[in-house]
C-alpha positions as CSV (number, residue, x, y, z in Angstrom):
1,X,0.0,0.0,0.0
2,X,3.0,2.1,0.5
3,X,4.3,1.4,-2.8
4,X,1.2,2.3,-4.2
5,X,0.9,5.5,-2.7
6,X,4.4,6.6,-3.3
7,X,4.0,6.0,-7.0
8,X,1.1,8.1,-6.9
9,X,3.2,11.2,-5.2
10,X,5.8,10.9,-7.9
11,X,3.8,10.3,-11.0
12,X,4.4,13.5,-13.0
13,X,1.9,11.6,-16.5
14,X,-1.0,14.7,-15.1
15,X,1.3,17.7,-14.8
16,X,0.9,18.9,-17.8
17,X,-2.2,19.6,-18.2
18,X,-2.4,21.4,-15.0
19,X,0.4,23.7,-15.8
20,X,-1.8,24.8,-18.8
21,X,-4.6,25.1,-16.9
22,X,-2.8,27.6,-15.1
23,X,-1.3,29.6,-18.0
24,X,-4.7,29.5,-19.6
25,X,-6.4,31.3,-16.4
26,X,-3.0,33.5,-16.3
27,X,-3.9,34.7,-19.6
28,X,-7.6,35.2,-19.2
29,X,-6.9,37.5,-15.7
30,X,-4.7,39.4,-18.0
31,X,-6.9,39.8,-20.7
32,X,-10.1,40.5,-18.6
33,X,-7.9,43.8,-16.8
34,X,-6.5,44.9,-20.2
35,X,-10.3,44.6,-21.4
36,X,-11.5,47.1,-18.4
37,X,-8.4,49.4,-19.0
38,X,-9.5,50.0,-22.5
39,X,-13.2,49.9,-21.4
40,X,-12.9,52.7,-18.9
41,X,-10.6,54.7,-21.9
42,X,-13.2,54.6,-24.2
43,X,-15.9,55.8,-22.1
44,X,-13.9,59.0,-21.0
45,X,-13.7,59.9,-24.8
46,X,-17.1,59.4,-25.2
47,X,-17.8,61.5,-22.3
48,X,-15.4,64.1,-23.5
49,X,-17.3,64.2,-26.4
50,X,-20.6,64.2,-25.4
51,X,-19.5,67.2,-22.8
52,X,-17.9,69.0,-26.1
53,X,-21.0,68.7,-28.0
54,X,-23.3,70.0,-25.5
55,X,-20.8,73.0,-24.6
56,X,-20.8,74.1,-28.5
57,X,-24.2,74.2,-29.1
């Protein structure tokens, strides 16, 4: 039973797919911030320009 569990601690065969896993919901945090960066530039301009219409008129 020993044996058994010891080769369980030291098999590496499912390792791989959890280290992309890991780069996969890396890469998603990353793009969900750099999503709500640009989101929160965009509606400035569009409130920059909605205030500079309504000043000119």
């Amino acid at each position: 039973m020993r044996e058994a569990f010891l080769n369980l601690w030291f098999d590496e065969d499912g390792q791989d797919l959890t280290e992309y896993a890991l780069l996969v919901v890396l890469l998603a945090l990353a793009a969900v911030a750099g999503i709500q960066g640009l989101a929160t530039a965009i509606s400035s301009t569009f409130a920059n320009a909605a205030t500079n219409l309504n000043t000119n008129t």
